[in-house]
DRENDO-1510 file (C-alpha; in Angstrom, 1 decimal, always signed):
<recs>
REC; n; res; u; v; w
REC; 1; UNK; +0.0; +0.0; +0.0 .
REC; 2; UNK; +2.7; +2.2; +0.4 .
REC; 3; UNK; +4.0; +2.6; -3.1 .
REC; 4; UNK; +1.3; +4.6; -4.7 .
REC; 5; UNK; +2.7; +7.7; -1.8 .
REC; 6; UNK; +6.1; +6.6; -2.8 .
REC; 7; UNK; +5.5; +6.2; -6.5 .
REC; 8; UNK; +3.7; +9.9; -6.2 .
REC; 9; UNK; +7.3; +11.7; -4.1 .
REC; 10; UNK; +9.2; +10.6; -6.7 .
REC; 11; UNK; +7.2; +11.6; -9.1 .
REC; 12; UNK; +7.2; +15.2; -7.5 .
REC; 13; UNK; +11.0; +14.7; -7.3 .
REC; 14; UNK; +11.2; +14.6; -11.2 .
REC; 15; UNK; +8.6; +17.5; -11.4 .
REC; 16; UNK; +11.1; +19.9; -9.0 .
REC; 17; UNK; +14.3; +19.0; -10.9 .
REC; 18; UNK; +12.3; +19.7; -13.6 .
REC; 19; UNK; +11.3; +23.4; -12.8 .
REC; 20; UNK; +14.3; +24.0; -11.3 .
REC; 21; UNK; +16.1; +23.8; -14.8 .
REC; 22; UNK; +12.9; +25.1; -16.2 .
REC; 23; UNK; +11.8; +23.0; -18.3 .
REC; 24; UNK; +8.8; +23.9; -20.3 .
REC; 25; UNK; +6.8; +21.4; -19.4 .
REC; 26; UNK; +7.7; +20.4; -16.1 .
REC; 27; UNK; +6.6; +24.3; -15.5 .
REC; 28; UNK; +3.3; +23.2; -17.4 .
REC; 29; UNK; +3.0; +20.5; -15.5 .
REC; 30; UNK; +3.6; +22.3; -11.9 .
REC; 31; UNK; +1.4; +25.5; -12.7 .
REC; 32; UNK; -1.5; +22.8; -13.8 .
REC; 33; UNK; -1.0; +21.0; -10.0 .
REC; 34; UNK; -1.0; +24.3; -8.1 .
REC; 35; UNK; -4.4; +25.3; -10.2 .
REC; 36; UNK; -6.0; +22.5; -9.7 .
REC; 37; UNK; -8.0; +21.5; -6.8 .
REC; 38; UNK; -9.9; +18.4; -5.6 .
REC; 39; UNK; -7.8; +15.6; -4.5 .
REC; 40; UNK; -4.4; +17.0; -5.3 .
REC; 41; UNK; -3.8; +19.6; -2.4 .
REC; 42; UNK; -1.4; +17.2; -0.8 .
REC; 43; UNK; +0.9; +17.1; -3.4 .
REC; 44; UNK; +0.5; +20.8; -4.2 .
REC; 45; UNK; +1.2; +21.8; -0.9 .
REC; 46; UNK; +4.2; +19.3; -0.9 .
REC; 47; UNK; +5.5; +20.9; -4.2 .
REC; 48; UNK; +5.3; +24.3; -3.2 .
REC; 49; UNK; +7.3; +23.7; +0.0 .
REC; 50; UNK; +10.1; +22.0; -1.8 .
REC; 51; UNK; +10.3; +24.6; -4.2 .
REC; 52; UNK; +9.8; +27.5; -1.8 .
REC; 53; UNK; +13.4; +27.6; -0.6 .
REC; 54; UNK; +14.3; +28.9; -4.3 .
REC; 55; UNK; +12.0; +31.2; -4.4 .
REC; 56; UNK; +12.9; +35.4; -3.7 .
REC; 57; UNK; +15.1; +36.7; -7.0 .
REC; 58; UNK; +12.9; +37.0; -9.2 .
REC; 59; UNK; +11.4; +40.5; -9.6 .
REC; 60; UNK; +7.3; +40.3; -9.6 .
REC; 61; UNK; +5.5; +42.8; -11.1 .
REC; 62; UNK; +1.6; +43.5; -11.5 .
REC; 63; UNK; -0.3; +44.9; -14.2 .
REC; 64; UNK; -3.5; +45.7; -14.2 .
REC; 65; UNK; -6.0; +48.4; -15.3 .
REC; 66; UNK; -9.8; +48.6; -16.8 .
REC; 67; UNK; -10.6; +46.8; -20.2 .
REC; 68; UNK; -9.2; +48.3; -23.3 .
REC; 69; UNK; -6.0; +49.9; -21.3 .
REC; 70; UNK; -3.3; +47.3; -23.8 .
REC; 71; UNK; -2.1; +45.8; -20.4 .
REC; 72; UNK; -1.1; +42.7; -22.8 .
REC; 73; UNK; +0.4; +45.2; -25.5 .
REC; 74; UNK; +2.3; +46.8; -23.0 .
REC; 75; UNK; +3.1; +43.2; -21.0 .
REC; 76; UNK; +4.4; +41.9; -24.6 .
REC; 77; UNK; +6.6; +45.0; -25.1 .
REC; 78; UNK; +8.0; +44.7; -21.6 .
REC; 79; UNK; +9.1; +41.2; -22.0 .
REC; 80; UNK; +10.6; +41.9; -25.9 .
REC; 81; UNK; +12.8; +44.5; -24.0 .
REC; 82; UNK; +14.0; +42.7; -20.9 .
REC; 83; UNK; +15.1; +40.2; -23.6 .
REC; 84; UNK; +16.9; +42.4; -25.2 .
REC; 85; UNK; +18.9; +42.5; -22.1 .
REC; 86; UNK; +19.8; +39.1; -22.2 .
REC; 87; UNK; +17.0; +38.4; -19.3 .
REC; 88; UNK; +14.1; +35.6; -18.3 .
REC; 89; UNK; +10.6; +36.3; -17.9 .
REC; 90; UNK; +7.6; +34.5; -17.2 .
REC; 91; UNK; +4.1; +35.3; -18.1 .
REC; 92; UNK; +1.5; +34.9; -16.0 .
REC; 93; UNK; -1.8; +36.5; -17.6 .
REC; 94; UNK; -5.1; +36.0; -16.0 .
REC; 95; UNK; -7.6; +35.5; -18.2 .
REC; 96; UNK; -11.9; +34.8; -17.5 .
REC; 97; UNK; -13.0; +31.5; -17.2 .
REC; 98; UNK; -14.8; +30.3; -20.1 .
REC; 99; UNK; -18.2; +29.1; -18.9 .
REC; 100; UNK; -18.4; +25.8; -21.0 .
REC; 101; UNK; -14.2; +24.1; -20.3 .
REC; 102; UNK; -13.8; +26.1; -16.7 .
REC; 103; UNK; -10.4; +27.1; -18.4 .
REC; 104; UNK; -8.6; +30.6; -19.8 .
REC; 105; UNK; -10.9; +32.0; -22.5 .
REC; 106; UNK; -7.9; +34.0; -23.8 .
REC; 107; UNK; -5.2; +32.0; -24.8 .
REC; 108; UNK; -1.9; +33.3; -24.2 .
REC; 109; UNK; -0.9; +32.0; -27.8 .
REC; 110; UNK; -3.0; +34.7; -29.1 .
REC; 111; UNK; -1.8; +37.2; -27.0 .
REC; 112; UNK; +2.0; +37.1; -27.5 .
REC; 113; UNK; +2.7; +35.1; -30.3 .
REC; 114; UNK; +6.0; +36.5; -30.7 .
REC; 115; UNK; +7.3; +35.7; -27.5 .
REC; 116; UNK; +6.0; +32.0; -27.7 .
REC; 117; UNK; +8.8; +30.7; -29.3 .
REC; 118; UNK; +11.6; +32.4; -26.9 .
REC; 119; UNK; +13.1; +29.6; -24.7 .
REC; 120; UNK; +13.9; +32.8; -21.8 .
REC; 121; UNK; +10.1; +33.3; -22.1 .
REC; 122; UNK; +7.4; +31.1; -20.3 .
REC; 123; UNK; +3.7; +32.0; -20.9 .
REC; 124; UNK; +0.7; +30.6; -18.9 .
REC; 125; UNK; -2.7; +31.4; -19.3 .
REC; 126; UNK; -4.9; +31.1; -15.9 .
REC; 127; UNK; -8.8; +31.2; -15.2 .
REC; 128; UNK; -10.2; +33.3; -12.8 .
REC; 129; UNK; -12.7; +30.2; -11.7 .
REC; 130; UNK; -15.0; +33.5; -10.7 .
REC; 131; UNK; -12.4; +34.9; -8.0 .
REC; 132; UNK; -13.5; +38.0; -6.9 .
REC; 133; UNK; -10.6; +40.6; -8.2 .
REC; 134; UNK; -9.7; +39.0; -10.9 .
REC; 135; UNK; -6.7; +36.9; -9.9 .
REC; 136; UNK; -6.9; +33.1; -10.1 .
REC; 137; UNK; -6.6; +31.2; -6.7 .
REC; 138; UNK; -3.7; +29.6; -7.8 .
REC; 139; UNK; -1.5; +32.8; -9.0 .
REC; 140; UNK; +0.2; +33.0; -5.8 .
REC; 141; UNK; +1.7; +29.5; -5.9 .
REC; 142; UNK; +2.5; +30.1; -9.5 .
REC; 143; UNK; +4.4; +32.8; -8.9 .
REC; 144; UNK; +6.1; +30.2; -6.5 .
REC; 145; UNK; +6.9; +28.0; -9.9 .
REC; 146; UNK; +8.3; +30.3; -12.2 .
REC; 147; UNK; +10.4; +32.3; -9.3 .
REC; 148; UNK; +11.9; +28.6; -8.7 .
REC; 149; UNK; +12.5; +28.3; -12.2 .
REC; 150; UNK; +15.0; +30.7; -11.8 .
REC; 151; UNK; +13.3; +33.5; -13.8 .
REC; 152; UNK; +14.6; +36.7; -13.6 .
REC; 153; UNK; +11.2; +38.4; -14.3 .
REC; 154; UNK; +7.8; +37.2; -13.3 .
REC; 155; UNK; +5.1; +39.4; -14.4 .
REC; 156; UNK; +1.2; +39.2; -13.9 .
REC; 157; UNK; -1.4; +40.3; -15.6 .
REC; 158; UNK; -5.0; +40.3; -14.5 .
REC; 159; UNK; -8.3; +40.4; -15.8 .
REC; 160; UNK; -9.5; +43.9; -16.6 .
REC; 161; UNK; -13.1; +43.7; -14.1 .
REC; 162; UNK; -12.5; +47.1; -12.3 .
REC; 163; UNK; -12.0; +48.0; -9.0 .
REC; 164; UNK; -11.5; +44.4; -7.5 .
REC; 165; UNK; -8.0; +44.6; -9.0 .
REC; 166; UNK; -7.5; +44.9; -5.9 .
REC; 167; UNK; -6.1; +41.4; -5.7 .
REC; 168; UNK; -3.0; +42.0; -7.5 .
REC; 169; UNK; -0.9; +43.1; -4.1 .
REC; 170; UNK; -1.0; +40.1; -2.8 .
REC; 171; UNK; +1.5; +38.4; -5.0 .
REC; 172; UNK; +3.7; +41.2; -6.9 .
REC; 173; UNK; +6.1; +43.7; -5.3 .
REC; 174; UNK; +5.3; +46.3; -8.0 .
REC; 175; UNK; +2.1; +47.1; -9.3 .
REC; 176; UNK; +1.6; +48.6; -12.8 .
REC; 177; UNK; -2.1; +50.3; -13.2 .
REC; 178; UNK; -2.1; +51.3; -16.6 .
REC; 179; UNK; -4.9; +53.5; -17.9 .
REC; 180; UNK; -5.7; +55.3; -20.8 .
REC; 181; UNK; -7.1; +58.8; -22.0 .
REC; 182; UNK; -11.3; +59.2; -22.6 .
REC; 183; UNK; -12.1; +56.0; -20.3 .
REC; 184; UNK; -14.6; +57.9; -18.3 .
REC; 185; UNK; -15.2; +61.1; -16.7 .
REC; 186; UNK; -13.1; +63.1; -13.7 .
REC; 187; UNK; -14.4; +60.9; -11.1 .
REC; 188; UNK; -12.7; +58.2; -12.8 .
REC; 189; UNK; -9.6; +59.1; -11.5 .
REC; 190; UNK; -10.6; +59.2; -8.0 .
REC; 191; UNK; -12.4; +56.4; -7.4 .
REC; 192; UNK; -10.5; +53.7; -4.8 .
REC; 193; UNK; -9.5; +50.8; -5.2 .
REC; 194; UNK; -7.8; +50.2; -8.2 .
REC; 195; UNK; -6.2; +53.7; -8.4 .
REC; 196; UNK; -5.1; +53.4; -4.6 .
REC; 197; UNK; -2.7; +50.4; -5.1 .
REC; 198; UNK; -0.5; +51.5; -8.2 .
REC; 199; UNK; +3.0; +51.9; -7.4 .
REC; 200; UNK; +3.4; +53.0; -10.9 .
REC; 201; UNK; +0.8; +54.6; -13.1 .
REC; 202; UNK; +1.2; +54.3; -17.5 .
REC; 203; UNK; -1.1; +56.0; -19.6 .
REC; 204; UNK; -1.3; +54.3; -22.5 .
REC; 205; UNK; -2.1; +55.0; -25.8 .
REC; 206; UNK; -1.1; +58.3; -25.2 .
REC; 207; UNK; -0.9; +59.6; -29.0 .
REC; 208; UNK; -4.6; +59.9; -28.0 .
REC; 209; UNK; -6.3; +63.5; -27.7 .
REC; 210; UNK; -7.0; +64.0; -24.1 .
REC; 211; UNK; -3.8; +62.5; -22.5 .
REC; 212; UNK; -2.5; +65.5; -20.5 .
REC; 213; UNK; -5.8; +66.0; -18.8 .
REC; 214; UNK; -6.0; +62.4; -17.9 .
REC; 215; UNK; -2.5; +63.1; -16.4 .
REC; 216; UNK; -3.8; +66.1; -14.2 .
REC; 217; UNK; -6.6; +63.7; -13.2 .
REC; 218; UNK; -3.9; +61.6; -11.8 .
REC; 219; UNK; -2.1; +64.6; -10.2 .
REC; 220; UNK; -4.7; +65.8; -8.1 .
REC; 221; UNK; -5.7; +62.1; -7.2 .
REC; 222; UNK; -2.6; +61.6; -5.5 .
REC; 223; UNK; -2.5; +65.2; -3.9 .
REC; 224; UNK; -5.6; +63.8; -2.2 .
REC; 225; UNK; -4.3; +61.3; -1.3 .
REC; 226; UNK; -5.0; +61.1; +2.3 .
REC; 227; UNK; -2.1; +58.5; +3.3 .
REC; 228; UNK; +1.4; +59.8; +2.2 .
REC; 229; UNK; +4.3; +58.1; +1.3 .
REC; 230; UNK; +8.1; +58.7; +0.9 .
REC; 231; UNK; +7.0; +57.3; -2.5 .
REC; 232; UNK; +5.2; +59.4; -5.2 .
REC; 233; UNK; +3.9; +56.9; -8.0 .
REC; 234; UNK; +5.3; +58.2; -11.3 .
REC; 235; UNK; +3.0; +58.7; -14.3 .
REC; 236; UNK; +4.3; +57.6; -17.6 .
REC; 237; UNK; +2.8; +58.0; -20.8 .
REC; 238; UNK; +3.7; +55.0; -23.3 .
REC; 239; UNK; +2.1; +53.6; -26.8 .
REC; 240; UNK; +2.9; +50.4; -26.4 .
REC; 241; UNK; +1.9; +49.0; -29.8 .
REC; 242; UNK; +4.6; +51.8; -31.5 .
REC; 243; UNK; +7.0; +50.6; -28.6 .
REC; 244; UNK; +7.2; +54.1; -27.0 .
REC; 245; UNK; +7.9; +54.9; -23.7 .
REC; 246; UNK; +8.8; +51.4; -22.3 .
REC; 247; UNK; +12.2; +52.0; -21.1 .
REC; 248; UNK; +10.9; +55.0; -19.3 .
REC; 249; UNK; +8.6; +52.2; -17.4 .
REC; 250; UNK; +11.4; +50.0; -16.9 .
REC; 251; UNK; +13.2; +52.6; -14.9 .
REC; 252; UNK; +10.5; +53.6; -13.0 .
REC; 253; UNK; +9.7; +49.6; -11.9 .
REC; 254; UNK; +13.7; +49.7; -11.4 .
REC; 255; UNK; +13.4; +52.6; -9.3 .
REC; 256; UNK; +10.9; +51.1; -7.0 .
REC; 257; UNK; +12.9; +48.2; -6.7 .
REC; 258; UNK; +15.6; +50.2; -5.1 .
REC; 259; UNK; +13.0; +52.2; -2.7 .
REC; 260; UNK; +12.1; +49.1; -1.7 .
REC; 261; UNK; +15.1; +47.4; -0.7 .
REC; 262; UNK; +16.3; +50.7; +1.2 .
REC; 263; UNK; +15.4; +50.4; +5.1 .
REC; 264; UNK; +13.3; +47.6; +4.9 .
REC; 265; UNK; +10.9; +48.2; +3.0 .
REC; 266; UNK; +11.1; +45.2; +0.4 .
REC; 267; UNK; +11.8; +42.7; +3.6 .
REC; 268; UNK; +8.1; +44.4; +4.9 .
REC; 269; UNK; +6.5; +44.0; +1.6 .
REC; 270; UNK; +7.4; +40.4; +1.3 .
REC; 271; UNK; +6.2; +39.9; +5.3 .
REC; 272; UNK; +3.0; +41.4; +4.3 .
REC; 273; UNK; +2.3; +39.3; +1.1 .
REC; 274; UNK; +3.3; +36.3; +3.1 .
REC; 275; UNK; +0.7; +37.3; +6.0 .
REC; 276; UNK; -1.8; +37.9; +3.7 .
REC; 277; UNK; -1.2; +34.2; +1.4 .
REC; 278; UNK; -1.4; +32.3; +5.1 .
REC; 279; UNK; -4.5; +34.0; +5.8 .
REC; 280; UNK; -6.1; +33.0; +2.3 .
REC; 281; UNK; -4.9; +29.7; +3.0 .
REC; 282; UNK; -6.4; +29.3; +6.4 .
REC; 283; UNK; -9.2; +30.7; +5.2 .
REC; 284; UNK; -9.5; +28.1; +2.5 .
REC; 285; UNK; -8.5; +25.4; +4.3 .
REC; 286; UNK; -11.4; +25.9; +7.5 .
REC; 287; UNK; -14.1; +26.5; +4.8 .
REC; 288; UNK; -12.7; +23.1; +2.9 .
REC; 289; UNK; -13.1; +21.2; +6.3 .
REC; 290; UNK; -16.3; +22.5; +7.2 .
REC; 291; UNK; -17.7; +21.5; +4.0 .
REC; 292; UNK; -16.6; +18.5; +4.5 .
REC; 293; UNK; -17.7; +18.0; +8.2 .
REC; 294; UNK; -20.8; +19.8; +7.7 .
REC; 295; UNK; -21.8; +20.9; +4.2 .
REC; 296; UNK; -21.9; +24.9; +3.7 .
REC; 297; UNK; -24.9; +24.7; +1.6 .
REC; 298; UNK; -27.3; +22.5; +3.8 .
REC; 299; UNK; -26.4; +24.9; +6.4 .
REC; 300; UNK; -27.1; +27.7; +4.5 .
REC; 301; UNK; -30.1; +26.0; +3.6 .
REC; 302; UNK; -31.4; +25.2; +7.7 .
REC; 303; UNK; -30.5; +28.9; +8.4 .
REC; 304; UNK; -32.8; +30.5; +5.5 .
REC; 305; UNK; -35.8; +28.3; +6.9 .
REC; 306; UNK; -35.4; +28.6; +10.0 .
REC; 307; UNK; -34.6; +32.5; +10.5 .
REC; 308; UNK; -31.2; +31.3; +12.2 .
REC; 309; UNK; -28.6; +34.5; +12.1 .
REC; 310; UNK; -25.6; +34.2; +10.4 .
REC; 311; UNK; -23.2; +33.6; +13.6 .
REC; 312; UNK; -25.4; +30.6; +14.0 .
REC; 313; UNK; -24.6; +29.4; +11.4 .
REC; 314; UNK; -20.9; +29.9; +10.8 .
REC; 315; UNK; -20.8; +28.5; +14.3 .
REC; 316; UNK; -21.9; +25.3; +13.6 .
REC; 317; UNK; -19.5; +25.3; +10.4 .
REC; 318; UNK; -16.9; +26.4; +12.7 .
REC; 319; UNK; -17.3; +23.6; +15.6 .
REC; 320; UNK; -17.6; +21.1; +12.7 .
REC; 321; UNK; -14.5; +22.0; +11.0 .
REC; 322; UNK; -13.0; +21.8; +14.6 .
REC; 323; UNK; -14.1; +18.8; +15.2 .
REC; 324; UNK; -12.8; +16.9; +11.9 .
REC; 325; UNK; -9.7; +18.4; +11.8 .
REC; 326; UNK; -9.7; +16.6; +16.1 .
REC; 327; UNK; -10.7; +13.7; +14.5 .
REC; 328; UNK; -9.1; +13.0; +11.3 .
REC; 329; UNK; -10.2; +13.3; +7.8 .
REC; 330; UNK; -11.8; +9.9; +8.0 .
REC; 331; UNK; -14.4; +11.2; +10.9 .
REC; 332; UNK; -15.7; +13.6; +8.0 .
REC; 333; UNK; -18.1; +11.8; +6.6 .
REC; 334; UNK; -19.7; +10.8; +9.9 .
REC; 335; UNK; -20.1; +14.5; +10.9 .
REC; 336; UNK; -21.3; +15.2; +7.8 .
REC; 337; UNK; -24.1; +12.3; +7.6 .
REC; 338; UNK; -24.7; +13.1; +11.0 .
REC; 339; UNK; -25.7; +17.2; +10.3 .
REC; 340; UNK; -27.9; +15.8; +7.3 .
REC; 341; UNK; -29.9; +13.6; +9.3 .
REC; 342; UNK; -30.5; +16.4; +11.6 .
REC; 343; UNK; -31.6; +19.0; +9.0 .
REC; 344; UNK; -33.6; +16.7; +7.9 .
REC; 345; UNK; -35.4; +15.6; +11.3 .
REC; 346; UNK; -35.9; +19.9; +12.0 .
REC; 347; UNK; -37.0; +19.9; +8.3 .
REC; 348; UNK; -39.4; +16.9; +9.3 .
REC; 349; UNK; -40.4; +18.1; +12.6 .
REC; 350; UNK; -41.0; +22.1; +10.8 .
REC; 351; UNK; -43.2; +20.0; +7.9 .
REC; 352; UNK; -45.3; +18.3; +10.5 .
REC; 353; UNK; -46.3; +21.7; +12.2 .
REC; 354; UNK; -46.7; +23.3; +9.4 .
REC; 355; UNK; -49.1; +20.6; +8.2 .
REC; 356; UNK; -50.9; +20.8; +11.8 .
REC; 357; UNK; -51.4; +24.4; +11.9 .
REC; 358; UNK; -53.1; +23.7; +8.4 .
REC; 359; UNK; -55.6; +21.0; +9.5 .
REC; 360; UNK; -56.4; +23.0; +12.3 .
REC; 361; UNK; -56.7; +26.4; +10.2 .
REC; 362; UNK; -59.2; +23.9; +8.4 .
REC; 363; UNK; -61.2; +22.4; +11.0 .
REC; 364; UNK; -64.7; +23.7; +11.2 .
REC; 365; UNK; -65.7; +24.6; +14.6 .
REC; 366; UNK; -68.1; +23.1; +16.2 .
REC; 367; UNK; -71.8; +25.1; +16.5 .
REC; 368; UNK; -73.7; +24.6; +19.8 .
REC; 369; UNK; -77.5; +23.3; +19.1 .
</recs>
C-alpha cells in the first residue's frame, strides 16, 4: 500500500528538478497542480514547499487596469525589451473563465505570439474560476513555480473587471495600473481601489487626444491622497503598440525596486504578502473542512428556513470544521451524515407543524345546538 505515496514523491521529485532547470513542461506541468484543486492539495502543498526555498530573486510585477487599457500590449513589449537584455521572464496572464471548459478563455498563444517561441520566455494562461478581483486562486503558488525556475522576471497580468483589481498586491512587489485617455469622466480618476494600489501609473495609448488632462486627473488624485508616502507613484505615458515609452517604465519599476530594498521596506513587503497568502490559505483550508464536516450549503439552507442569524450558522461550520480536523479526515463523513440527518429531522419536525397548523386552520368549529 505504500507505493502509490512513494511512487507519487518521486514523481514530485522529477517535477522539482524539472522546474528547477525550467523546463517547459515540467513548468506546465507544476502550474497545472498548483491550479487544480480536488484531490491534489497534498501534493500541491508538498511541491510548493520543496520549491519555496528557491523562491525570492525573481522580480514580480503586477499589471493591471480597466478593459481596453493594452495591459497585454504593454506586458508583450515589456518582455521583448528585458530580452533584449539578455533576461528571463515568465508570463503569468489572468484570463476569464470560459463558462463551458472552466479554463482561460484567452489564450496566451493569441496574446504574444511572438514571444511564444523564446526559450527565456514562459507564458501561462490562468482562469479566474470566478475569484473575486480577478486573480486566479492559484496565482500565488505560481508565482512560486516560475520564481523557482529561476526567472529573472515574473510578471502578472489580471483580468481587466475594475475596481477588485485589488487582488494584484498580494502576489507582486510592484504594481503597474495602466490607464488610458477618454475611459470615463473626472471621477474616474478618484475612485478607490484600483487607483489606490498603483505603485506606478502608464497612460497608455497616449498619442490619444486628451492624454495631458487624464494626467492632471492623476495629479490631483494623489494630492488627495490622504495617506502619504516617501514614495510618489510616477506617471508615464507609453504607446505600447509603436514601442514608445517602455524603457521609461522599466526605470521607473527599477526605481521602486531600489525604494524598496532601502530600510526595509522590500523585507516588509514580502512579510506582508506572506501574511496575507497564510491568511487566504487558512481561510480556505477551514471553509474546505467545514464543507466536509458539515456541508456549507445544507447549512445555509437550515438557516434560511429557520430565521437562524448568520453567527449561527458559521458557528456550527466552525465547531464542525474543529471537530474533523480533532478527529481526522476519516471522521468527516460521519459529521457530515450526521448534520444531514438532523436537517432533515428539523425539516421533518417544521413540515409536520406546518401541516398541523393547516388542519387545524381547516377544522370547522363546532356550533352549539
Amino acid at each position: 500500500m505504500s507505493r502509490a505515496p512513494q511512487a507519487s514523491l518521486d514523481d514530485l521529485d522529477a517535477l522539482v528538478a524539472g522546474v528547477r532547470e525550467r523546463r517547459p513542461r515540467s513548468l506546465a506541468r507544476a502550474i497545472s497542480l498548483v491550479e487544480g484543486g480536488g484531490s491534489g492539495g497534498r501534493r500541491r502543498r508538498e511541491l510548493i514547499r520543496r520549491l519555496y526555498p528557491h523562491t525570492g530573486r525573481a522580480r514580480v510585477v503586477g499589471v493591471t487596469g480597466p478593459p481596453g487599457s493594452g495591459k497585454s500590449t504593454l506586458v508583450d513589449r515589456l518582455a521583448r525589451r528585458l530580452r533584449s537584455r539578455g533576461e528571463t521572464v515568465g508570463i503569468l496572464a489572468v484570463d476569464p473563465t470560459s463558462p463551458y471548459t472552466g479554463g482561460a478563455l484567452l489564450g496566451d498563444r493569441i496574446r504574444m505570439q511572438a514571444l511564444y517561441l523564446d526559450p527565456g520566455v514562459y507564458i501561462r494562461s490562468m482562469a479566474t474560476r470566478g475569484t473575486m478581483g480577478g486573480l486566479a486562486r492559484a496565482t500565488h503558488d505560481a508565482v512560486d513555480v516560475l520564481d523557482a525556475g529561476g526567472f529573472d522576471w515574473v510578471l502578472v497580468e489580471t483580468v481587466g473587471v475594475g475596481q477588485d483589481e485589488v487582488d494584484v498586491v498580494r502576489s507582486v512587489e510592484t504594481v503597474l495600473v495602466v490607464t488610458v485617455p477618454g475611459l470615463g469622466d473626472d471621477v474616474q480618476a478618484l475612485k478607490a481601489g484600483l487607483m489606490e494600489i498603483a505603485d506606478v501609473f502608464v497612460i497608455n495609448k497616449a498619442d490619444r487626444e486628451g492624454v495631458d488632462r487624464t494626467a492632471r486627473d492623476l495629479e490631483t488624485m494623489l494630492g488627495l491622497a490622504e495617506t502619504k508616502s516617501d514614495w510618489q507613484p510616477p506617471i508615464v505615458k507609453t504607446v505600447a503598440s509603436r514601442d514608445e515609452g517602455i524603457d521609461a517604465v522599466l526605470a521607473e519599476v527599477e526605481r521602486h525596486r531600489a525604494w524598496l530594498a532601502e530600510g526595509g521596506r522590500l523585507e516588509a513587503r514580502r512579510r506582508a504578502l506572506l501574511r496575507l497568502r497564510v491568511v487566504a490559505i487558512l481561510e480556505e483550508r477551514v471553509l474546505a473542512a467545514a464543507d466536509r464536516a458539515v456541508g456549507v450549503e445544507g447549512e445555509v439552507e437550515l438557516g434560511l428556513a429557520e430565521r437562524h442569524d448568520p453567527y449561527r450558522v458559521a458557528d456550527r461550520l466552525f465547531e464542525g470544521a474543529v471537530r474533523a480536523e480533532r478527529g481526522g479526515a476519516e471522521r468527516a463523513d460521519t459529521e457530515r451524515g450526521d448534520a444531514e440527518r438532523r436537517r432533515a429531522e428539523e425539516a421533518s419536525a417544521s413540515a409536520e407543524d406546518a401541516t398541523a397548523s393547516a388542519e387545524a386552520a381547516e377544522t370547522p368549529e363546532e356550533v352549539a345546538p
